[in-house]
SERO-4910 file (N, C-alpha, C, O; in steps of 0.05 Angstrom, whole numbers):
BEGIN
 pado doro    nc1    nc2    nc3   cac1   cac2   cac3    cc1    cc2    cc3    oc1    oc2    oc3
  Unk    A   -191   -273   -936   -173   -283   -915   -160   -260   -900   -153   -262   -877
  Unk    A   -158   -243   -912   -131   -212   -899   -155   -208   -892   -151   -211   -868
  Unk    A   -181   -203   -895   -200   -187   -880   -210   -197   -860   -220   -182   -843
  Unk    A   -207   -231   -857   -213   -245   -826   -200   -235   -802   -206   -229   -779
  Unk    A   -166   -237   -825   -139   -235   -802   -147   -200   -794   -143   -189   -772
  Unk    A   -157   -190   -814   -156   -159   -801   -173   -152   -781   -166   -135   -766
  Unk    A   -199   -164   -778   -218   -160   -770   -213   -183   -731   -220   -177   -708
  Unk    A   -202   -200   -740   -190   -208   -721   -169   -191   -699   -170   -187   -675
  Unk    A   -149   -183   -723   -130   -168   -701   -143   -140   -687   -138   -130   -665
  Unk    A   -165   -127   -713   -181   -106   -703   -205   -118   -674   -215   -102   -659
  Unk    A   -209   -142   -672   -222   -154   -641   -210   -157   -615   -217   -154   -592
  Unk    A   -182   -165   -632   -161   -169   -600   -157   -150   -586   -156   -146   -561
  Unk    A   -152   -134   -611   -141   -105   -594   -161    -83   -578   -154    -70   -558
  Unk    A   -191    -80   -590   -203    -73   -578   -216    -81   -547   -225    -66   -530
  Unk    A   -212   -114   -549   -226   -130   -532   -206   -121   -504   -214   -112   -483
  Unk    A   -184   -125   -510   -156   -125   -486   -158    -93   -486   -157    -85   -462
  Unk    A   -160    -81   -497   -160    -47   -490   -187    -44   -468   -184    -37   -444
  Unk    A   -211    -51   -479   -229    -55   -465   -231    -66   -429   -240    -53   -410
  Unk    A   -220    -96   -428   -220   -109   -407   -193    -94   -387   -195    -89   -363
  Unk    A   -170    -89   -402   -148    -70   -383   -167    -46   -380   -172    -44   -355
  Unk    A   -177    -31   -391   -196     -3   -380   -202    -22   -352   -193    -19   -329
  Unk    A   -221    -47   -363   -236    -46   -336   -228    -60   -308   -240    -65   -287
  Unk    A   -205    -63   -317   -187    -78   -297   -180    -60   -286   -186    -61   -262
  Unk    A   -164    -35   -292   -159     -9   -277   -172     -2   -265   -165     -4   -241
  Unk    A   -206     15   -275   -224     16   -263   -232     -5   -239   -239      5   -218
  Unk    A   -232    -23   -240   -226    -41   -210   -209    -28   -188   -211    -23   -164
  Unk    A   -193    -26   -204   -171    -21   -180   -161      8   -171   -142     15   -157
  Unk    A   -181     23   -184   -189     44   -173   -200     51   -154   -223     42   -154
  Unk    A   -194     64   -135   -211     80   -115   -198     93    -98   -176     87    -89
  Unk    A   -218    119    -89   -206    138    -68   -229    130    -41   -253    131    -40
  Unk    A   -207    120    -16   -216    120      8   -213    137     31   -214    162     31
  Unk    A   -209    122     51   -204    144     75   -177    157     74   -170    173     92
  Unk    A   -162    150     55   -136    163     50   -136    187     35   -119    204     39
  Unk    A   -156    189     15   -174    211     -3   -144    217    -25   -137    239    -33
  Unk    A   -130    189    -32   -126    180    -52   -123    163    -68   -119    140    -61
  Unk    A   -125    171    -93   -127    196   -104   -143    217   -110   -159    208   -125
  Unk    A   -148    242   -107   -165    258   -101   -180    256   -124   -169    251   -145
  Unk    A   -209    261   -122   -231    259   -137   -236    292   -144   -229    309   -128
  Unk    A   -249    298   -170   -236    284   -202   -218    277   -204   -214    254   -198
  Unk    A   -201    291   -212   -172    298   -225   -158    285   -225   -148    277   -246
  Unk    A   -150    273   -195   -127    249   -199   -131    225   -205   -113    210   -214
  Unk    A   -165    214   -200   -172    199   -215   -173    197   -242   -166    175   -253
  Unk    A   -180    218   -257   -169    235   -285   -137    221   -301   -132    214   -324
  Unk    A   -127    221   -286   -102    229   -289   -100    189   -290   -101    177   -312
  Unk    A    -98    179   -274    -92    142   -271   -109    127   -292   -103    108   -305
  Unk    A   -135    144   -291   -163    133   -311   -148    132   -347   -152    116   -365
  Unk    A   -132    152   -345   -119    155   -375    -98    138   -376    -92    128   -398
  Unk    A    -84    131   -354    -52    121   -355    -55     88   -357    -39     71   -366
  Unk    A    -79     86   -347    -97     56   -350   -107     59   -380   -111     39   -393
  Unk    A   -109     79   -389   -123     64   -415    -94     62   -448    -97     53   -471
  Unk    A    -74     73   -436    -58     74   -449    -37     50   -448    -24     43   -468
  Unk    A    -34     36   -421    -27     15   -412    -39      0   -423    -27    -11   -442
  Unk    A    -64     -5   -417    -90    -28   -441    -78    -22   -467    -64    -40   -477
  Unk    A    -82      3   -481    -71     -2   -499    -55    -11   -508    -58    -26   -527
  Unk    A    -29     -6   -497      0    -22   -506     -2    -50   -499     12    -66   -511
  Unk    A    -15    -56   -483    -16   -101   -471    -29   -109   -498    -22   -128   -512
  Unk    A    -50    -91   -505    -65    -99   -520    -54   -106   -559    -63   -120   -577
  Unk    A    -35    -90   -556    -29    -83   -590      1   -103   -594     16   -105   -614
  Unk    A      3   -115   -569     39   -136   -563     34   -160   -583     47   -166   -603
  Unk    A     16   -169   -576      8   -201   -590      4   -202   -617     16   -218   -631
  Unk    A    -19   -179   -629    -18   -172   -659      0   -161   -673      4   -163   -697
  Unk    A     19   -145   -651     31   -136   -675     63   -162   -674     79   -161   -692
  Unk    A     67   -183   -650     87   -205   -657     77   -214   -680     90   -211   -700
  Unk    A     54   -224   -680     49   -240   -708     41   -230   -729     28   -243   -746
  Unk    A     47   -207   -731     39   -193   -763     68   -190   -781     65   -182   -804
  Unk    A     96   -196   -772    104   -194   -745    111   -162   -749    116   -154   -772
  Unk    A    113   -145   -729    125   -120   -732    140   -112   -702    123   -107   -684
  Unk    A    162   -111   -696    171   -123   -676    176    -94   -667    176    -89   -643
  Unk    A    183    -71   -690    182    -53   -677    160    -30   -652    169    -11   -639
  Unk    A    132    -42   -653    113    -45   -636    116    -46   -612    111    -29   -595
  Unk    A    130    -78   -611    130    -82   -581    163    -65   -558    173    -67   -536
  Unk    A    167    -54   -579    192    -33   -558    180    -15   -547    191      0   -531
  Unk    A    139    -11   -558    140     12   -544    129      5   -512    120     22   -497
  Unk    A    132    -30   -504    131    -42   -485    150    -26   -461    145    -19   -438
  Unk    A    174    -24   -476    199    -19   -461    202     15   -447    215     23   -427
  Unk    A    182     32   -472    180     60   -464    159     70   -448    155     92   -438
  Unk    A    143     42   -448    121     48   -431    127     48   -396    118     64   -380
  Unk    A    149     20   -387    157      9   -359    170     38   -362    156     54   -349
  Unk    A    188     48   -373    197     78   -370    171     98   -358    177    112   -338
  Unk    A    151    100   -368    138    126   -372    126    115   -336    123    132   -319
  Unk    A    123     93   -332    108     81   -304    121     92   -284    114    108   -267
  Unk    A    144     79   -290    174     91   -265    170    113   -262    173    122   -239
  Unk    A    163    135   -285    163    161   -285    147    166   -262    152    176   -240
  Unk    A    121    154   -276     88    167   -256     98    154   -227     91    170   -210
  Unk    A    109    134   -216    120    128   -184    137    141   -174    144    137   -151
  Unk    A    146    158   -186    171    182   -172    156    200   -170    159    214   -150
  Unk    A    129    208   -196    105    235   -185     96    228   -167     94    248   -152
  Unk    A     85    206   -156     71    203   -140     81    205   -115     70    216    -96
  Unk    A    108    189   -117    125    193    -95    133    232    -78    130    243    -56
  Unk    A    141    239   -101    140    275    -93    124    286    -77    125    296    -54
  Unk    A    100    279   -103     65    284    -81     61    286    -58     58    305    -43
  Unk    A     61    266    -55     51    254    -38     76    273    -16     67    293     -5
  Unk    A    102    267    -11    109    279      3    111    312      5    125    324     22
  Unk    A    100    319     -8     94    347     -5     69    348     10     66    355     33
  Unk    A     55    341     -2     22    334     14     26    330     49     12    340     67
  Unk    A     55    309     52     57    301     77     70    325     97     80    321    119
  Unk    A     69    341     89     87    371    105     70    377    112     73    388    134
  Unk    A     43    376    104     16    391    124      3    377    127    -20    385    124
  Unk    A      6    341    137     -2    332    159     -5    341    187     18    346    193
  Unk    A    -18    345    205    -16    338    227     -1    312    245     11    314    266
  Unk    A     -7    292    230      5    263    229     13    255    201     -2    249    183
  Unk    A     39    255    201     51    246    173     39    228    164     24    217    181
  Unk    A     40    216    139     41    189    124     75    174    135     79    152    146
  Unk    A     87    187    129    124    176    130    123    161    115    105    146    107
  Unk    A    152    166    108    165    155     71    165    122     77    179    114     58
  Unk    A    156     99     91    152     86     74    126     80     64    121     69     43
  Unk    A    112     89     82     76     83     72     73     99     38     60     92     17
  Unk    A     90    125     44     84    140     15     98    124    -10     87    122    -32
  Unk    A    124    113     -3    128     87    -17    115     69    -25    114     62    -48
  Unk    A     98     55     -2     83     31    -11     62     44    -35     60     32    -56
  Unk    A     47     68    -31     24     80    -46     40     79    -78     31     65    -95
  Unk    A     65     97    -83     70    103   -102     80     79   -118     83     79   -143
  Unk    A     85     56   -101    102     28   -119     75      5   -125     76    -17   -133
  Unk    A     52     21   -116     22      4   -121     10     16   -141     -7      2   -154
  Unk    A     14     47   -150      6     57   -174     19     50   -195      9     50   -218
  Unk    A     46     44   -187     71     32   -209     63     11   -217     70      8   -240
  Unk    A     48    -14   -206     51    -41   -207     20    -50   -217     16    -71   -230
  Unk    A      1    -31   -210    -33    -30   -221    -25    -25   -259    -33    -37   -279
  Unk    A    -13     -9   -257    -10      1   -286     12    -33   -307      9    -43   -330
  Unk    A     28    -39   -290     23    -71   -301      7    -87   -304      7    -98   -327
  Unk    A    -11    -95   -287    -18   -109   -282    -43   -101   -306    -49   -119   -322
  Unk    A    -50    -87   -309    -72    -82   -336    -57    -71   -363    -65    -54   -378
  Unk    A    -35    -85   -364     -8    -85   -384    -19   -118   -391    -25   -129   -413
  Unk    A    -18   -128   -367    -18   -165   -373    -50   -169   -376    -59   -186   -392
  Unk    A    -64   -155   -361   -105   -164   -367   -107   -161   -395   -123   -176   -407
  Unk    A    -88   -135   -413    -98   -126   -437    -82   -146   -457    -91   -151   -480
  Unk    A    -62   -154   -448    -40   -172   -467    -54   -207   -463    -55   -221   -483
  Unk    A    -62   -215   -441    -84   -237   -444   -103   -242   -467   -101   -256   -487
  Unk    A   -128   -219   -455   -142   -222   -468   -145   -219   -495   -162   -230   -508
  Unk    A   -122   -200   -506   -113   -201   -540   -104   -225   -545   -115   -238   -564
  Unk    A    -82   -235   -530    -75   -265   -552    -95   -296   -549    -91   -318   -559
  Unk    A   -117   -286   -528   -144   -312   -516   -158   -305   -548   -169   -322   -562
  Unk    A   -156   -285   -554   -172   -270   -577   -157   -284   -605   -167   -296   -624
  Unk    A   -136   -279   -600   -126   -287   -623   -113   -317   -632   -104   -325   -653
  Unk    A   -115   -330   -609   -109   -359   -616   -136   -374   -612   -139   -397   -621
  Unk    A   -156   -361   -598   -179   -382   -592   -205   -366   -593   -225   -379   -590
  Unk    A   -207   -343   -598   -227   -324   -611   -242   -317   -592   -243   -325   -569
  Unk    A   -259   -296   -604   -276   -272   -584   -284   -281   -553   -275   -270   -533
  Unk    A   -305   -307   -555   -313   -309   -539   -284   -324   -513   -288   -317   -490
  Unk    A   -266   -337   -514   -250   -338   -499   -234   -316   -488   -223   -313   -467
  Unk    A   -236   -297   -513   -229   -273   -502   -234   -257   -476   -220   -249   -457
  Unk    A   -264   -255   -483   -284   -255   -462   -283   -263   -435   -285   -249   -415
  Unk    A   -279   -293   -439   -272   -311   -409   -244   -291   -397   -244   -277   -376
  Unk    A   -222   -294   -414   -198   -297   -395   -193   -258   -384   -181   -248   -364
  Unk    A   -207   -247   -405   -213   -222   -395   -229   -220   -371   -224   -201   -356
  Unk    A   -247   -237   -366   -263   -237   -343   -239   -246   -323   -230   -233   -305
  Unk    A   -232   -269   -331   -213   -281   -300   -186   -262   -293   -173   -263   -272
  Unk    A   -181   -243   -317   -161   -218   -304   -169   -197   -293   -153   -183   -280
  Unk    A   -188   -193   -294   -211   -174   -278   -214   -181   -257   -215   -162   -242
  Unk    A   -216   -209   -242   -223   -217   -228   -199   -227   -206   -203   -223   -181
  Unk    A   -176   -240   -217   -148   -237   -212   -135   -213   -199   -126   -206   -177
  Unk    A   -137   -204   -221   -135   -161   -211   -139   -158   -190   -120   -157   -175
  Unk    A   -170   -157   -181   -186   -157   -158   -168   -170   -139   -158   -155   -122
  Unk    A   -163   -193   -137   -146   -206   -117   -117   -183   -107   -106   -174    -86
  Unk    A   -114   -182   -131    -81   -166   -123    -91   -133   -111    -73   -118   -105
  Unk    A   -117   -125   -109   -122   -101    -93   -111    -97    -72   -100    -76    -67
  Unk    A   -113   -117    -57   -106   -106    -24    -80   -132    -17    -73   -151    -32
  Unk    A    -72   -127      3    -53   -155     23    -53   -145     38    -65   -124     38
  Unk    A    -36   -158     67    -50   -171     89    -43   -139    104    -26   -122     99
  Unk    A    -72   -140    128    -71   -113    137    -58   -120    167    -37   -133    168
  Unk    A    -70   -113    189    -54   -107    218    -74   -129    227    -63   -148    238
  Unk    A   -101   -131    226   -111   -148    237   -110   -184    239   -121   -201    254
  Unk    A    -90   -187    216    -84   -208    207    -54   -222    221    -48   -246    223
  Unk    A    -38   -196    231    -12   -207    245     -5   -198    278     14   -202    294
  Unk    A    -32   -183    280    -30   -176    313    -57   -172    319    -76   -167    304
  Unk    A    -57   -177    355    -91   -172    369    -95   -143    373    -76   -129    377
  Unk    A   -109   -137    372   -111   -101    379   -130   -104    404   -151   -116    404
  Unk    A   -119    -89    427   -141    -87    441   -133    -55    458   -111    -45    458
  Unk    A   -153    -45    469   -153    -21    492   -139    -22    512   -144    -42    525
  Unk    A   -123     -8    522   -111     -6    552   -113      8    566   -123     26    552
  Unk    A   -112     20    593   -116     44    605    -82     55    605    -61     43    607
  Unk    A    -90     86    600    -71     96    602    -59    115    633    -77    130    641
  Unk    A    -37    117    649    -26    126    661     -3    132    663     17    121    654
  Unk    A     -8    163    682     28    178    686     27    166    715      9    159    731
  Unk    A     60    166    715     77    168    738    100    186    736    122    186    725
  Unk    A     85    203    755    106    225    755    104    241    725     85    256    721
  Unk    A    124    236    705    130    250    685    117    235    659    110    243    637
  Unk    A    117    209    671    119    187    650     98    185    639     75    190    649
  Unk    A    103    177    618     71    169    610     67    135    607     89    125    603
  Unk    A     51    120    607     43     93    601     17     87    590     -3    100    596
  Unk    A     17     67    573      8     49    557      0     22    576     14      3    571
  Unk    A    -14     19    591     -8     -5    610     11      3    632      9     18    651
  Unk    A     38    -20    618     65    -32    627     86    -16    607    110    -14    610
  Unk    A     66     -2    578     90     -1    563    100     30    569     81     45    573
  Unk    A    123     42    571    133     70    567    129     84    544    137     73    523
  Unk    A    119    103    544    112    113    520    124    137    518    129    145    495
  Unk    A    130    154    541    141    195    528    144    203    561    134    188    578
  Unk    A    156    224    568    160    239    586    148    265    579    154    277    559
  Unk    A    129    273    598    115    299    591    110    315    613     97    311    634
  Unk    A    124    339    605    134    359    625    117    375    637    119    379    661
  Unk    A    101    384    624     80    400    624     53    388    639     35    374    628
  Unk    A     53    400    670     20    386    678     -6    388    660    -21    369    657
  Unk    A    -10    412    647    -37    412    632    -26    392    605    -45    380    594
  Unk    A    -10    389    597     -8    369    576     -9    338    587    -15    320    572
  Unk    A     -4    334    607     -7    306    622    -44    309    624    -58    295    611
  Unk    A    -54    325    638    -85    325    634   -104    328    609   -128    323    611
  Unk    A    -94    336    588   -105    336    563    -96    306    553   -113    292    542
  Unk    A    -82    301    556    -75    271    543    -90    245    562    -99    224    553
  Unk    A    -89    254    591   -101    228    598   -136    229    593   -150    210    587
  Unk    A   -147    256    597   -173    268    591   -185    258    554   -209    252    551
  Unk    A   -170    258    537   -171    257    501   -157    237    496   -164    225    475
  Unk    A   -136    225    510   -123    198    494   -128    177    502   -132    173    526
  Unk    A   -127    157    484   -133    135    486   -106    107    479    -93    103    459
  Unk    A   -109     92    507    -81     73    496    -93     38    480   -111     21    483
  Unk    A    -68     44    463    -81     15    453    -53      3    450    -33     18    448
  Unk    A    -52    -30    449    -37    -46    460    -34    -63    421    -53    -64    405
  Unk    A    -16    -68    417    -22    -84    386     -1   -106    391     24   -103    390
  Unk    A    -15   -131    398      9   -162    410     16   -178    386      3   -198    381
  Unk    A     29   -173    375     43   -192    350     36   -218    358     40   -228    380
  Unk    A     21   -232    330     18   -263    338     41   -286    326     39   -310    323
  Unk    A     61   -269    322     88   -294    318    116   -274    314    121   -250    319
  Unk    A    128   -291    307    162   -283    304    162   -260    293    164   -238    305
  Unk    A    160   -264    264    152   -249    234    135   -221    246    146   -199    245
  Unk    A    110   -223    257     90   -196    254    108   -190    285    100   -170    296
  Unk    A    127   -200    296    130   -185    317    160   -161    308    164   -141    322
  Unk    A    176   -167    287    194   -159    266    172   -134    245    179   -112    238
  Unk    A    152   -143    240    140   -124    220    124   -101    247    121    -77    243
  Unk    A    117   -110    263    104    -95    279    125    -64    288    122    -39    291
  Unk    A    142    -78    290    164    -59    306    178    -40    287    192    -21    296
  Unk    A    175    -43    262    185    -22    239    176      2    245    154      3    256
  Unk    A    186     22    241    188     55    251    158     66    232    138     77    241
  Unk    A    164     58    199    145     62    174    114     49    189     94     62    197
  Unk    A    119     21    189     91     11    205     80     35    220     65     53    213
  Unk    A     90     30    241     83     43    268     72     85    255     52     99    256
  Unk    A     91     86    249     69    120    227     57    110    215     38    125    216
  Unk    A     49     85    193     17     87    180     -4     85    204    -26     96    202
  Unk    A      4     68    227    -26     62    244    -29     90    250    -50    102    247
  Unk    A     -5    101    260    -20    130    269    -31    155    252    -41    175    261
  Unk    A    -26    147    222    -28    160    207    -65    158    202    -82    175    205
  Unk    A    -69    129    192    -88    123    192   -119    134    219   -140    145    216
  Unk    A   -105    123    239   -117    124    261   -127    153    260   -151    158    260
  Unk    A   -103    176    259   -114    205    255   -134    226    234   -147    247    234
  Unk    A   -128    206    221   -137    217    182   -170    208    187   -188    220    176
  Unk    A   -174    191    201   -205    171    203   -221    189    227   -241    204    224
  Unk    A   -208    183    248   -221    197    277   -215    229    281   -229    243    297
  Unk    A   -194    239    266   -176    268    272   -158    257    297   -153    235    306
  Unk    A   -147    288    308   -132    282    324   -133    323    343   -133    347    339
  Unk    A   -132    299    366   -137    327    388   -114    339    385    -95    329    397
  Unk    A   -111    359    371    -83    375    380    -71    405    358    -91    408    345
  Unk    A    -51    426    349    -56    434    326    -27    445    326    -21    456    347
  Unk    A    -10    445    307     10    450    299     32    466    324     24    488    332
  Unk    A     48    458    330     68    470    353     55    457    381     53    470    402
  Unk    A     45    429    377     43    422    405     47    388    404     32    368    403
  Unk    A     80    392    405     90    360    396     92    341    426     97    317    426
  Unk    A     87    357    450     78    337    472     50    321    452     49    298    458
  Unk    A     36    327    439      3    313    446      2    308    412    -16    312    396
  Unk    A     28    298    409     25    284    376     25    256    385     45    247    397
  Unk    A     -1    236    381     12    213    367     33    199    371     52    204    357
  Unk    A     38    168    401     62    156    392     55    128    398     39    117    413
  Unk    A     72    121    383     81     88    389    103     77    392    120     77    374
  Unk    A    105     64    420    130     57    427    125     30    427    102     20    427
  Unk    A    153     14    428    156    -20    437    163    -33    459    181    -25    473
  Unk    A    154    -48    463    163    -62    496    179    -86    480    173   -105    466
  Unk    A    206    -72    491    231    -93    475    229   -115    488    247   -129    479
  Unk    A    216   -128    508    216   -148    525    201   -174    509    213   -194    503
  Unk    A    168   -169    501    149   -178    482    144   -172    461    132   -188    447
  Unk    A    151   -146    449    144   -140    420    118   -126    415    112   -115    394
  Unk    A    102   -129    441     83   -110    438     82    -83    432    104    -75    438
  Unk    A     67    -63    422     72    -42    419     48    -22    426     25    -25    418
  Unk    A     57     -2    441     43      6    455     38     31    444     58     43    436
  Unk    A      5     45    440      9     71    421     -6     90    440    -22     79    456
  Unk    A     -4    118    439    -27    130    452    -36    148    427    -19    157    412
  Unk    A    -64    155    422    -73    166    407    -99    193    416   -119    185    428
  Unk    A    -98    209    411   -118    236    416   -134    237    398   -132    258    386
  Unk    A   -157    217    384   -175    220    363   -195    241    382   -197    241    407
  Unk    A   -210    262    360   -228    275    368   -246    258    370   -257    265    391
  Unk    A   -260    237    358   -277    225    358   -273    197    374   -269    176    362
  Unk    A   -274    198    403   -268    174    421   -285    154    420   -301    149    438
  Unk    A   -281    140    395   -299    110    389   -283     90    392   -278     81    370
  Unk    A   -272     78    410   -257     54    422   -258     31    401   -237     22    391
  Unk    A   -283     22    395   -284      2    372   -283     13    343   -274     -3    327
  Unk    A   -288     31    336   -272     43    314   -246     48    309   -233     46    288
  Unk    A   -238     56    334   -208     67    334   -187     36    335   -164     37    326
  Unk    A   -201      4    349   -192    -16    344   -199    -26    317   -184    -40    303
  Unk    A   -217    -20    310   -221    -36    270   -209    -24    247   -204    -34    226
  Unk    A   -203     11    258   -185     24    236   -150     12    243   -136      5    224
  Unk    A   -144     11    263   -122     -1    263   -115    -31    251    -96    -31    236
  Unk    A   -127    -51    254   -138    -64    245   -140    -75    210   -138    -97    200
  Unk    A   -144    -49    199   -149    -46    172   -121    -30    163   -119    -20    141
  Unk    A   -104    -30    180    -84     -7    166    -66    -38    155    -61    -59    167
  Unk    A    -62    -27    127    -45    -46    114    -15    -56    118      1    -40    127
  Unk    A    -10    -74    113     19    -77    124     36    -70    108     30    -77     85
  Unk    A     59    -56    109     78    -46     88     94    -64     80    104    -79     96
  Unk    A    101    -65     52    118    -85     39    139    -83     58    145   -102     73
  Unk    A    154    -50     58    182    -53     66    179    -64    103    198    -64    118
  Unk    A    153    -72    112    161    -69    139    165   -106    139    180   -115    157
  Unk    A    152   -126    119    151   -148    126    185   -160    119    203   -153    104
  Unk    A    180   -179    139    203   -204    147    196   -223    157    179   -216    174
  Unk    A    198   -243    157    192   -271    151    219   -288    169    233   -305    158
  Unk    A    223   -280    195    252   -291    198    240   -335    211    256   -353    217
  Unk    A    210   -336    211    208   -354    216    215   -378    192    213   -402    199
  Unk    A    222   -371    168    227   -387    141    257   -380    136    269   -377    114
  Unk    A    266   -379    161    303   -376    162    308   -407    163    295   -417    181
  Unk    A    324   -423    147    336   -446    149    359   -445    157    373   -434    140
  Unk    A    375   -454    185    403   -444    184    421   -460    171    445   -454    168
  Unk    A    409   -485    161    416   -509    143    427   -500    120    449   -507    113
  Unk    A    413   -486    109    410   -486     93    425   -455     75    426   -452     50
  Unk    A    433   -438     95    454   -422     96    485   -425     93    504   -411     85
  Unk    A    478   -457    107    510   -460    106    535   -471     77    559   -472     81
***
């Protein structure tokens, strides 16, 4: 009988160590952001994922054996996480000083509070599939490890730019000093050869919020530096350190909410430069929801 229960708790734990590995491994990858950098920093999450599995994994066996002192090391682990989201957080802003086009602190936020929250989330795939294991045996194990894997997957991404505004091309023009986006104002630029390099290399694009809410998230300062962040990191950007006329901007037309950007990609692909925008994710801290205001319900 002690050798079922052992052989048992020796299944759960391996099974949930196993399925959190591979739940991590999901939710791994380095893209056009090139993080986290390949090896190393993959290196580095690949371990923090399997130590996480570990601990989800060893919660459930060791309640019912019972040894309770086990599961505190639950409590030193959310510690050691917080830790790795303030490294990341650093990082990353050091990294961002030799941008050309920043990331800006909140995009480097959103990155570092998604490394924080991946490393849960295969805390709970590995703590599943141990107690599917241990109240209903291997092969359920199996299943619900599969459906956290798969779950996981879901929580990879949320909603990007293409989902709360239209993106389309505009022509760009000066008057006089001015620069424009259409209709929208975008910068005053003093310099004639910098007014001709910009209308010659840049390109305006128009992003129309399709409600209340994305017209509130659109207009966030953080937003508005990932599109251009993104936009630059993908296509480059015509320009090179000490020439802050021909950086990158996006302004708002306080009238509609539209937002009007001009951008200098080296690589002038119009429908690229609309699908990477497009794809730039929306930041936690930029969303608001003022359309699910009840004033009823305030009072």
């Amino acid at each position: 009988m002690e050798v079922g229960i052992l052989d048992k708790e020796t299944l759960a734990i391996t099974l949930g160590i196993i399925f959190g590995f591979a739940a991590r491994l999901r939710l791994l990858q380095s893209d056009y952001r090139q993080y986290p950098t390949y090896p190393h920093g993959q290196v580095i999450h690949l371990a923090l994922g399997l130590i996480a599995s570990a601990l989800g994994a060893v919660a459930i066996p060791a309640l019912l054996k019972p040894d309770y002192t086990a599961v505190t090391f639950l409590t030193l682990a959310a510690q050691q996480f917080r830790d790795v989201r303030n490294m990341e957080r650093e990082t990353l802003q050091k990294l961002d000083e030799t941008e050309l086009v920043p990331r800006g602190f909140s995009y480097i936020e959103g990155i570092a509070m998604v490394f924080e929250g991946r490393n849960y989330i295969v805390i709970l795939a590995a703590l599943f599939t141990s107690a599917a294991v241990m109240f209903g045996g291997w092969i359920t194990g199996v299943v619900v490890g599969i459906v956290a894997i798969v779950l996981s997957s879901l929580l990879k991404s949320g909603k990007n730019m293409g989902q709360i505004g239209a993106v389309y091309e505009v022509p760009l023009r000066v008057e006089g000093a001015s620069l424009y986006a259409a209709d929208i104002y975008l910068m005053n630029i003093g310099l004639p050869d910098n007014r001709k390099r910009i209308l010659e290399n840049g390109v305006g694009i128009v992003i129309e919020p399709l409600n209340a809410s994305s017209r509130i998230t659109i207009s966030n300062l953080g937003q508005r530096q990932a599109i251009l962040h993104d936009v630059s990191s993908i296509l480059g950007v015509t320009r090179d350190s000490g020439e802050p006329a021909l950086t990158p901007l996006a302004k708002l037309d306080l009238k509609d909410g539209r937002l009007g950007l001009v951008t200098l990609p080296q690589e002038k692909n119009i429908p690229k430069i609309i699908q990477v925008i497009k794809n730039v994710p929306v930041l936690e801290s930029a969303v608001r929801k003022p359309n699910q205001f009840d004033a009823k319900k305030q009072v």
